[in-house]
C-alpha positions in Angstrom: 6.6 -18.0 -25.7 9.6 -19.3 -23.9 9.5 -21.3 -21.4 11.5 -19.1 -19.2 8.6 -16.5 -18.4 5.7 -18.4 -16.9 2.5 -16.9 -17.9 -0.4 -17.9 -15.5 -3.5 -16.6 -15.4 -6.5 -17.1 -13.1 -9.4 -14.6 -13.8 -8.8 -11.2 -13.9 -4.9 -12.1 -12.1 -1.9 -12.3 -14.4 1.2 -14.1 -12.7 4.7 -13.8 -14.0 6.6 -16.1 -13.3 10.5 -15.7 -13.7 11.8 -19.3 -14.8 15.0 -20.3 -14.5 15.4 -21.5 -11.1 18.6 -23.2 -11.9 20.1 -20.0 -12.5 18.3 -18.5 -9.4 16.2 -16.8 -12.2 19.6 -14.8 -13.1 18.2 -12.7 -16.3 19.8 -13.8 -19.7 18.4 -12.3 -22.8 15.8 -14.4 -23.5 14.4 -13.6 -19.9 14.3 -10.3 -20.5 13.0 -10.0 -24.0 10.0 -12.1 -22.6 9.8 -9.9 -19.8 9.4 -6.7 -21.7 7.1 -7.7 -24.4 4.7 -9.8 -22.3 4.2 -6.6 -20.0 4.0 -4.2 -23.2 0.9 -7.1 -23.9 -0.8 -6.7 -20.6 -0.2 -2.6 -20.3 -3.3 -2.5 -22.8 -5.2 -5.7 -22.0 -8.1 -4.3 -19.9 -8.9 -7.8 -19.1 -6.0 -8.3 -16.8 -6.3 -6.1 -13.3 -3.8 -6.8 -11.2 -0.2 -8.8 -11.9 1.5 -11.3 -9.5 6.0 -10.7 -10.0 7.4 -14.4 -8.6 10.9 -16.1 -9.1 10.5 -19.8 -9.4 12.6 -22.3 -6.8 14.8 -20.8 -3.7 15.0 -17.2 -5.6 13.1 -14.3 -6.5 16.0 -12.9 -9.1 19.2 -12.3 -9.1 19.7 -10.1 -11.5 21.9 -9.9 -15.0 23.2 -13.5 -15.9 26.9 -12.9 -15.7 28.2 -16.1 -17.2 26.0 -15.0 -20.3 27.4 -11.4 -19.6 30.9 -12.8 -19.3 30.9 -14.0 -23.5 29.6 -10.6 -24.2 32.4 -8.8 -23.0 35.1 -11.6 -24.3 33.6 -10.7 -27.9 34.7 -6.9 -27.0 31.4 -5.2 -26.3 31.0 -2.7 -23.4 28.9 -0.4 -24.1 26.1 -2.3 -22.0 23.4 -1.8 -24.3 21.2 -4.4 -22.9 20.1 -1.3 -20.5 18.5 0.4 -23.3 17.0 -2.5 -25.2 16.2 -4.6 -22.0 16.4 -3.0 -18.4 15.2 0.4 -19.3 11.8 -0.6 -21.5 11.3 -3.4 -18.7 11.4 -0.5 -15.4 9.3 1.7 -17.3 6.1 -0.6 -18.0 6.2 -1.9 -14.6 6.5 1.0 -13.0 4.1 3.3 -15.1 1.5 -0.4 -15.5 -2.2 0.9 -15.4 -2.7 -1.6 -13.0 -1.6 -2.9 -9.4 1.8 -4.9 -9.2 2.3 -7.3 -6.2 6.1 -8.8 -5.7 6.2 -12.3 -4.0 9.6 -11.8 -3.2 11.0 -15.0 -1.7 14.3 -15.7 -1.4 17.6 -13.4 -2.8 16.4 -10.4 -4.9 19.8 -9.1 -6.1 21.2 -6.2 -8.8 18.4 -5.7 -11.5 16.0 -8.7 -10.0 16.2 -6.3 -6.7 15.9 -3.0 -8.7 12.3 -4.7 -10.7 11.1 -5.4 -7.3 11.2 -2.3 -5.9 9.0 -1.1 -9.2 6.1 -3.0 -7.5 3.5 -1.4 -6.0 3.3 -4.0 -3.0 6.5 -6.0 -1.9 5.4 -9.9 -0.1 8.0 -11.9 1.4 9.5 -14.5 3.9 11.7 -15.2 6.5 14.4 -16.1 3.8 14.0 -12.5 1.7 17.1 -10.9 0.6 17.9 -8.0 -1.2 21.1 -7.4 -1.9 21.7 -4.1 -4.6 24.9 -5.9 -5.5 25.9 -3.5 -8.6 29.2 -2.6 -7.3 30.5 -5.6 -6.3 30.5 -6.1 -10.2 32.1 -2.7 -11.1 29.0 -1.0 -12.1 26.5 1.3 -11.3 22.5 0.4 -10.8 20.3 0.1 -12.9 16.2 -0.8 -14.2 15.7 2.0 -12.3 17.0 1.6 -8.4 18.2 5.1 -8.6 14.8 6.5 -8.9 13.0 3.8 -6.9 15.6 3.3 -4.0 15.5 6.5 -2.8 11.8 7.2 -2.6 11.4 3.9 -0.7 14.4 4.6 1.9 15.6 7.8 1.5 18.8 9.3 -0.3 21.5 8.6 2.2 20.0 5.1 2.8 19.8 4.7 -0.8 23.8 5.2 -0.8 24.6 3.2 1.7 22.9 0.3 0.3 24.5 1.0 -3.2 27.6 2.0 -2.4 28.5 -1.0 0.4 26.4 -3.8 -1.6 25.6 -5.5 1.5 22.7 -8.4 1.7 19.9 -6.6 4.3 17.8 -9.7 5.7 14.3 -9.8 5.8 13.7 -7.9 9.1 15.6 -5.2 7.8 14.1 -5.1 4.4 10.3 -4.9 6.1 12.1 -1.8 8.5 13.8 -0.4 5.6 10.2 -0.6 3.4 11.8 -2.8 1.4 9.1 -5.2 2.0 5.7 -4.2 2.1 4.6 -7.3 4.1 6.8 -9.7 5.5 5.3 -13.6 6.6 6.3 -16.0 8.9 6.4 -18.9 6.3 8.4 -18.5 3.0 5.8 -21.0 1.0 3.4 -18.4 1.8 4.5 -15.4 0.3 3.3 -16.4 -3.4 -0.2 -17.6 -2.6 -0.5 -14.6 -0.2 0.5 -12.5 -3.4 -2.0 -13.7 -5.4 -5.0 -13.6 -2.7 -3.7 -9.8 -2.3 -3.6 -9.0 -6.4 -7.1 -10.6 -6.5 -8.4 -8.3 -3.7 -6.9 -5.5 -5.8 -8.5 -6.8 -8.9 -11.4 -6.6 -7.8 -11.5 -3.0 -7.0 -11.5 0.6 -8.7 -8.9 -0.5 -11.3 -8.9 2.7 -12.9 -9.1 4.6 -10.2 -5.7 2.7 -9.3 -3.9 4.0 -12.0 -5.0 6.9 -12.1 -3.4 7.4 -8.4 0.0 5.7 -9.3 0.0 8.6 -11.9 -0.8 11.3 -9.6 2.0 10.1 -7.1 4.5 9.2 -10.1 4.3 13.0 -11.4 3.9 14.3 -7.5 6.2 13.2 -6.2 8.8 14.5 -8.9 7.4 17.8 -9.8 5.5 20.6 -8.1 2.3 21.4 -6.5 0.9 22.8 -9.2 2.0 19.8 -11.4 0.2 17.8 -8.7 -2.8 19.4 -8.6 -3.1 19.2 -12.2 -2.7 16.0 -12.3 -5.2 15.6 -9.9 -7.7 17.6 -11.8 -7.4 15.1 -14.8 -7.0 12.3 -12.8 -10.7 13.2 -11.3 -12.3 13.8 -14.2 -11.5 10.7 -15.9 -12.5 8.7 -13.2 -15.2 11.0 -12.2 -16.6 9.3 -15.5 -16.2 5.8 -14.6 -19.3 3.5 -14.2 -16.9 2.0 -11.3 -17.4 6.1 -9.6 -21.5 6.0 -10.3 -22.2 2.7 -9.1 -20.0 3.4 -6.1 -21.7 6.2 -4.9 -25.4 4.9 -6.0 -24.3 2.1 -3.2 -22.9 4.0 -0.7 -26.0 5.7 -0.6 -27.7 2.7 -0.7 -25.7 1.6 2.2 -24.7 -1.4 -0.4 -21.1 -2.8 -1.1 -20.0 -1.9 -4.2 -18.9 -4.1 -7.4 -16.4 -2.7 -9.7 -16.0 -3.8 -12.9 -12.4 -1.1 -13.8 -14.6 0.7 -16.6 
């Protein structure tokens, strides 16, 4: 494994850990390749419950490293096919991840490292958060999915405005915007208070958690009906669950219950 993409894990928590603080965690190939085959690996390792997103140092992510991007285009290649064979694969497991996905965003989340954080289920950061969708101060268009998961966080003509101008939107405004999910007083908080969050998560009705990112993912692009059928499978496999017996054998009981994501 490189040492680029830290892999921590403490019990049923993964944390990723985007490693090149030097860089401000700019994503060069290596980055990414870890990236996307690490979370292809913990997609279908029941094990793992809930996954921690951190930058190490000052930054969450910056996005594409463009001095690496830079000698790509000198050799004559435009085509950009690192967004199929890196960006792409990377926004789909993390959005579409059977399990929870908490962001410690502290400091700058710019271009793709903005777009990944926004495929989190829950955004944490600091007084120094930054996003910044900085695509067209470059010449390009977004990417690793910003144009799906922008607008459903802000809405379409806020969506624009943020693409479009590429201005940095401070923390306040990020927590306003929804950018943020929770926003802390104290930036060395925001990956411990990650974790403590993804554990809480872990510890619940795991499948029951996916099965609900599901419902919403196909809801929220289709119609009723494809809602409601969704729904109707979504029930019935968790309707199955030990995690949906024992829970209702302790409500009853007037116990707390344990889930174990089976």
């Amino acid at each position: 494994m490189t040492d680029s993409l830290l892999v921590d894990r403490a019990d049923a928590v993964v944390t990723l850990t985007l490693n090149r603080p030097d860089a401000m965690n700019s994503l060069d190939v290596d980055l990414k390749e870890a990236l996307r085959d690490t979370l292809a690996e913990i997609e279908g390792d029941r094990s793992v419950r809930a996954v921690v997103l951190a930058g190490a140092g000052k930054a969450f992510c910056v996005g594409q490293d463009l001095r690496e991007h830079a000698g790509i285009l000198e050799r004559g290649s435009t085509d950009l096919d690192t967004v199929r064979a890196h960006y792409n694969p990377i926004a789909q497991r993390l959005a579409s991840l059977p399990k929870p996905v908490v962001a410690a965003v502290r400091g700058t989340a710019a271009g793709a490292g903005a777009s990944l954080a926004l495929l989190a289920d829950f955004r944490i950061g600091g007084p120094k958060t930054m996003f910044l969708m900085a695509f067209a101060n470059v010449g390009l268009a977004g990417d690793s999915g910003v144009s799906w998961s922008l607008p459903h966080i802000v809405g379409r003509a806020r969506a624009l405005e943020l693409l479009l101008l590429a201005e940095p939107v401070r923390a306040q405004q990020c927590y306003e915007y929804g950018l943020l999910t929770q926003l802390l007083d104290d930036d060395e908080q925001v990956l411990p208070t990650a974790q403590e969050f993804a554990a809480r998560l872990a510890a619940g009705p795991t499948v029951a958690y996916a099965a609900i990112k599901r419902e919403l993912s196909i809801g929220t692009a289709g119609t009723l009906s494809d809602a409601l059928a969704a729904e109707a499978q979504a029930q019935a496999i968790c309707g199955a669950t030990s995690d949906h017996r024992n829970a209702v054998t302790s409500f009853v009981a007037k116990q707390k219950p344990v889930f174990e994501g089976r």
